[in-house]
C-alpha positions in Angstrom: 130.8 55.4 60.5 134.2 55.1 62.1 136.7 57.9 61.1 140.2 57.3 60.5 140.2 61.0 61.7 137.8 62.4 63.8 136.2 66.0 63.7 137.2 65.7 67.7 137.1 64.1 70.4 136.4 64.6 74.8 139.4 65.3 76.6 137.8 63.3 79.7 139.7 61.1 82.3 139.4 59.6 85.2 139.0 62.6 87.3 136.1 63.8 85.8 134.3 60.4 87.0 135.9 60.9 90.2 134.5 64.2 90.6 131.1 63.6 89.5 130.9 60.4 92.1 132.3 62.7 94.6 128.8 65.2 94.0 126.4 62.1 93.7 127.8 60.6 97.0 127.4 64.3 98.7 123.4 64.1 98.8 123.7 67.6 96.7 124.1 67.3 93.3 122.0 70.9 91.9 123.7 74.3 92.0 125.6 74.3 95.3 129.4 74.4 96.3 130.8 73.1 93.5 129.5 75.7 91.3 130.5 78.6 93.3 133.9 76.5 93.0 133.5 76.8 89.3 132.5 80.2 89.2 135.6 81.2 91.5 138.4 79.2 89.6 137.0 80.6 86.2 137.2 84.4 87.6 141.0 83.5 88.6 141.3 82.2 85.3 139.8 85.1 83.1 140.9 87.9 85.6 137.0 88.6 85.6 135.7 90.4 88.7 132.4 88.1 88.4 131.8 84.7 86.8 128.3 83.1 87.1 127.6 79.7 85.8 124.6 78.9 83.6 123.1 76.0 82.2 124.3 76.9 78.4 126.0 79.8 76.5 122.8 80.5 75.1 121.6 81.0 78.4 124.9 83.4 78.7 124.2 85.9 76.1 120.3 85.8 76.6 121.3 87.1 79.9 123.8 89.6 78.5 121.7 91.3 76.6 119.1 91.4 79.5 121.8 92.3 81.8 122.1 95.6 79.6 118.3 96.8 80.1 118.1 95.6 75.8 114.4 95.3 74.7 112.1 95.8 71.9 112.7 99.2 70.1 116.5 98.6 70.7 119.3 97.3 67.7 122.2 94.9 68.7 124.5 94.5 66.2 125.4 91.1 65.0 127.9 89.0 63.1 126.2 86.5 60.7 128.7 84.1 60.4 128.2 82.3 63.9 126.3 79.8 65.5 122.2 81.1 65.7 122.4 81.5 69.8 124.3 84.3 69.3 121.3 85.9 67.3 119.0 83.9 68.9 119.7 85.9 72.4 119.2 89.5 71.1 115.5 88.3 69.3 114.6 86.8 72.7 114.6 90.5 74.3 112.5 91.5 71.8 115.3 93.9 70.1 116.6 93.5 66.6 119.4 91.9 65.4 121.2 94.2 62.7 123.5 91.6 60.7 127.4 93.0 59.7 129.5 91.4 57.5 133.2 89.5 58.7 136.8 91.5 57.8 137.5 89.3 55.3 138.4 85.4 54.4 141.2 85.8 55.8 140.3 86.9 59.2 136.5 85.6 59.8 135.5 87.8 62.6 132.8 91.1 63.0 133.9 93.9 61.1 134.5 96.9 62.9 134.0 99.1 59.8 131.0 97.4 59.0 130.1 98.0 62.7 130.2 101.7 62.0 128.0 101.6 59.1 125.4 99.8 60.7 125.0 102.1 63.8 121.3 103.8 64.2 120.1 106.1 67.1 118.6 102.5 68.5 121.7 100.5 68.5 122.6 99.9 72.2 125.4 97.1 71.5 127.4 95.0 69.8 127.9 91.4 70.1 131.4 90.6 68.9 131.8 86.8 67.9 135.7 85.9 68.9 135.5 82.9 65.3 137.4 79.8 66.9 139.0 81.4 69.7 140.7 83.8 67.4 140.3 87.6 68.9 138.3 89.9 66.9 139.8 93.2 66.3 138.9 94.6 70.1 141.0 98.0 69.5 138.5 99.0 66.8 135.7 97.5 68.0 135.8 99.1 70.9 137.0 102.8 69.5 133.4 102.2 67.6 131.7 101.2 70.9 133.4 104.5 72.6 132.0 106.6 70.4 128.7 106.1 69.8 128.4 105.1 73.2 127.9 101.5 72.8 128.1 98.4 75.2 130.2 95.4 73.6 129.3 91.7 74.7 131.7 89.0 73.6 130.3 85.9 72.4 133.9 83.9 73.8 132.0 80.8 73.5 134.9 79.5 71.4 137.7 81.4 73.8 138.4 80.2 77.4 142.4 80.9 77.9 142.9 82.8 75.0 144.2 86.1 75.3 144.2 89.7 73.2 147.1 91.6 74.3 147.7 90.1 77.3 143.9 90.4 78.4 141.9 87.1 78.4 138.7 87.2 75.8 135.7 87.9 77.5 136.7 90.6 79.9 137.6 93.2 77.3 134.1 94.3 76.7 131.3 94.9 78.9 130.1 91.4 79.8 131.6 88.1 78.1 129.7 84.8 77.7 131.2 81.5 77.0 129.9 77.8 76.3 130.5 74.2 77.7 128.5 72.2 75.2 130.5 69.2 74.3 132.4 69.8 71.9 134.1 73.1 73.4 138.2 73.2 74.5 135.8 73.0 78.4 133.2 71.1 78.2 130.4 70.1 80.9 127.9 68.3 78.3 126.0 71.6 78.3 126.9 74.5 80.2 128.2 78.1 80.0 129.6 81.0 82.2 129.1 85.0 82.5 132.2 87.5 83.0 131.6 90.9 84.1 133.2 93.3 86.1 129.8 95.4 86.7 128.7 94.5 90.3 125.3 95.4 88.9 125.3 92.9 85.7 126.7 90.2 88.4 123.6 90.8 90.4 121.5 91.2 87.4 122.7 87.8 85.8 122.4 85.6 89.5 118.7 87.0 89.8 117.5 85.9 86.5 119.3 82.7 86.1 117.2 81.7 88.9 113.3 82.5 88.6 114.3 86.2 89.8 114.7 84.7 93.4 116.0 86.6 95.9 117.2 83.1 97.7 118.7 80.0 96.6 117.7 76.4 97.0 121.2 76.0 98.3 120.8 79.1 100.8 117.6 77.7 102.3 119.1 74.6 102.9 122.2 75.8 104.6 119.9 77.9 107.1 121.0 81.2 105.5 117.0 82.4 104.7 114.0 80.7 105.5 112.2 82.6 102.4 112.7 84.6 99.8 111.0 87.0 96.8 110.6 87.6 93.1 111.5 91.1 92.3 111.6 90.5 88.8 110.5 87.2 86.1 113.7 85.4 85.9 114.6 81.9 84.1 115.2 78.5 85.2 119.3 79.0 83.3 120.8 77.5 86.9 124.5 75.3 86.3 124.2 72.0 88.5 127.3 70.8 90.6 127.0 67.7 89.0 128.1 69.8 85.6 129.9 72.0 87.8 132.4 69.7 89.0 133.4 68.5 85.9 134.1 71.9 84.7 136.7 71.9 87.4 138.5 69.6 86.2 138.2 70.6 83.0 139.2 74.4 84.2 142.7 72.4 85.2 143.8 71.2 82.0 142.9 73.5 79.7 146.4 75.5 79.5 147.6 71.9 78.2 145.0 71.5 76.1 145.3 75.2 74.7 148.8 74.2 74.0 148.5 70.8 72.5 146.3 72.7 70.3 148.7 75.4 69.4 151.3 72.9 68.4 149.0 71.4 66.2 147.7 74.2 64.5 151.0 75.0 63.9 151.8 72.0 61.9 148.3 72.5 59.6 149.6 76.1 59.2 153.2 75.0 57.8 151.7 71.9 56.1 149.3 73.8 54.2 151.2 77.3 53.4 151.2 78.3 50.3 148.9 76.4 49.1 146.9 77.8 45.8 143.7 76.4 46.5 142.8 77.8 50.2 143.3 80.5 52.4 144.0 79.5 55.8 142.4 82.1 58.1 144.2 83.5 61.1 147.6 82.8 59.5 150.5 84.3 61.5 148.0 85.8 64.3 149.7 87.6 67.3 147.6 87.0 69.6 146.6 83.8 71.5 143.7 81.6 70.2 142.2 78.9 72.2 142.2 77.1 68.4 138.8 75.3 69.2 138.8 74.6 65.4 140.8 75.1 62.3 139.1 76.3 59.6 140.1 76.5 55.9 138.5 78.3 53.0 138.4 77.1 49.6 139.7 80.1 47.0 138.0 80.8 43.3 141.1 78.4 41.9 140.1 75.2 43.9 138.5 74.2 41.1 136.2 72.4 43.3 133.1 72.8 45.4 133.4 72.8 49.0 130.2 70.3 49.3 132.2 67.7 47.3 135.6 68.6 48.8 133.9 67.3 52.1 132.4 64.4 50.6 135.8 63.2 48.9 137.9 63.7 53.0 135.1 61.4 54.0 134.4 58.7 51.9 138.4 58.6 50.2 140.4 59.3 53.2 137.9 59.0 56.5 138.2 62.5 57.5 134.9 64.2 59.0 134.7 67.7 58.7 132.4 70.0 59.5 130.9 73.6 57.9 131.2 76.7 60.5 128.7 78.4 60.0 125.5 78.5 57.9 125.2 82.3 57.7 122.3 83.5 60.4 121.4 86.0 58.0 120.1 83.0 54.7 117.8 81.5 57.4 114.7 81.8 57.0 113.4 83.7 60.1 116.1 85.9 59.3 116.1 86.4 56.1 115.7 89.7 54.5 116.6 90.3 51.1 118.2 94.0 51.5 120.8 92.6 53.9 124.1 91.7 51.5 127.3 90.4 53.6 129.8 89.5 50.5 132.5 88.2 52.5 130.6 86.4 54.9 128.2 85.1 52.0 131.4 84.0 50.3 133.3 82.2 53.2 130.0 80.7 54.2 130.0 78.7 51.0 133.8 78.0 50.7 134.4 77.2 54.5 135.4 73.8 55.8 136.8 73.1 59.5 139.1 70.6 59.6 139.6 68.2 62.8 141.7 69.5 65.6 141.5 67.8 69.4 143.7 67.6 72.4 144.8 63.8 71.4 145.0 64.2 67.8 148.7 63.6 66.7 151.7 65.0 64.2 151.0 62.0 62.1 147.1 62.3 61.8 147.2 66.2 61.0 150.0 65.0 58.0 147.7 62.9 56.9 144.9 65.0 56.6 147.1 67.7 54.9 148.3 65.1 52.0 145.0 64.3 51.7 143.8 67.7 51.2 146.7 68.2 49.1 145.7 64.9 46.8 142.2 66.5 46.6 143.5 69.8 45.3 146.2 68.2 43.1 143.2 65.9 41.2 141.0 68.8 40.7 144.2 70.6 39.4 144.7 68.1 36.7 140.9 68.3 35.8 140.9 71.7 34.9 
């Protein structure tokens, strides 16, 4: 089908081909300068100590949790409105994921006070989910973490460039992961990155993402060892320079992408205000969101199902939309009929994600607001 208003769309020019003929005519196109390029621009960027490049955020947070010492016996607790990876990552250790519910529909990330009531003398983190680049509550978060004497990863698969007073997402906790799967405000097709400022997770995290080797493929070849050992099993999670060197680029727009976005967002916000139908999430947040997507939730006096409301943008106006997320919790390997999340239950059946991209415009996101508006207003009169 072709949208009169996409979900998104790549922010890719002619640099990125530049850059990636620039590796293939170097002879070395797997992990090599270019990703230690990557890996150093993104620490500048983040204010990280360490960044190390992987082939996907799920390969991130599976090395996260590793990273930690996390295994079976242990509990990580979860949010369940995300994407399954960052579940996914904690069951791969062989430790349990303990599901907590969001703050509310109006603010769609972990709850902190449903962190507290979820904490057991085997919980040994928390994974804490920053929804659409918007921050989760880190001050409370973390005065939970403190106190029971947790580690905090943060899934900032949604947050590269966006900041929690003053501090970029990622390096608040104790190790951050982020994604570059296709879609993302940086994208490298697939992709992800590791922040930490433990010298000992840094190590950790460049052992296992390659085999456990001691050496690199790139080492050997530049004469800097002629063998090397495995201390440990590790994983085949290595980021190619192929990849690699797209992410730079990529790493040198996104402030204008992150703004573009901002301005946009802005216009949905003061376009849809107001509006009886939906809550807008994130409405007047302080601090800076990447705004990787803009979500909206329908209220009790839509009069409307959400299913349908997507199925009227698309085949009425041309608008694809998109649901984020499924809850983890309803799927089948997960599911487990004592665990009760209201507000996440209830956002994940009312939530749709409206398009947002770097070369959207002020006329496109006015059209899909009338045309949300029109959607509301007939359901209105049908009442």
């Amino acid at each position: 089908m072709i949208w009169k208003v996409p979900l998104f769309d790549l922010h890719f020019e002619e640099e990125e081909k530049q850059a990636v003929m620039e590796v293939l005519d170097s002879g070395w196109i797997s992990s090599g300068v270019k990703t230690l390029e990557f890996e150093k621009g993104f620490a500048e960027m983040t204010g990280a100590r360490h960044a190390i490049a992987v082939s996907s955020g799920t390969a991130a947070l599976h090395l996260a949790v590793l990273a930690l010492g996390i295994g079976p016996g242990d509990e990580v607790i979860v949010p369940s409105l995300t994407f399954a990876a960052t579940v996914n990552a904690v069951h791969y250790t062989g430790a349990k994921p303990v599901f907590a519910d969001i703050v509310s529909r109006d603010d769609l990330t972990i709850s902190s006070r449903d962190i507290e009531r979820k904490v057991t003398e085997r919980t040994k983190a928390i994974i804490a989910m920053h929804y659409g680049g918007f921050a989760c509550r880190m001050d409370e978060i973390i005065a939970v973490a403190k106190a029971h004497q947790l580690e905090i990863i943060e899934d900032a698969a949604h947050a590269p460039g966006a900041r929690y007073q003053g501090r970029h997402l990622g390096t608040l906790g104790t190790v951050g992961a982020f994604s570059f799967y296709s879609n993302k405000n940086i994208t490298t097709a697939e992709g992800g990155m590791i922040v930490t400022a433990s010298d000992r997770i840094a190590k950790e995290a460049r052992l296992l993402r390659s085999h456990g080797m001691t050496a690199s493929s790139y080492d050997r070849a530049l004469g800097h060892a002629s063998a090397y050992d495995i201390r440990q099993v590790g994983y085949n999670y290595r980021l190619d320079d192929i990849r690699a060197s797209i992410g730079i680029v990529q790493l040198g727009r996104l402030a204008g992408d992150i703004e573009k976005r901002k301005q946009l967002a802005g216009l949905y916000q003061k376009r849809l205000a107001g509006l009886a139908g939906i809550t807008v999430p994130f409405h007047g947040e302080a601090y800076e969101s990447s705004n990787y997507i803009f979500p909206i939730v329908l209220n009790e006096s839509c009069g409307i199902g959400r299913d349908e409301f997507r199925e009227k943008l698309e085949k009425d106006f041309g608008i694809q939309t998109s649901v984020h997320y499924q809850a983890v919790h309803r799927f089948t390997h997960y599911i487990d009929p004592a665990v009760v999340l209201p507000e996440t239950e209830y956002v994940e059946a009312h939530e749709l994600t409206l398009p947002l991209y770097y070369r959207m415009t002020a006329e496109e996101v006015g059209y899909v607001c009338d045309s949300v508006k029109k959607i509301l207003a007939d359901s209105e009169e049908r009442k």
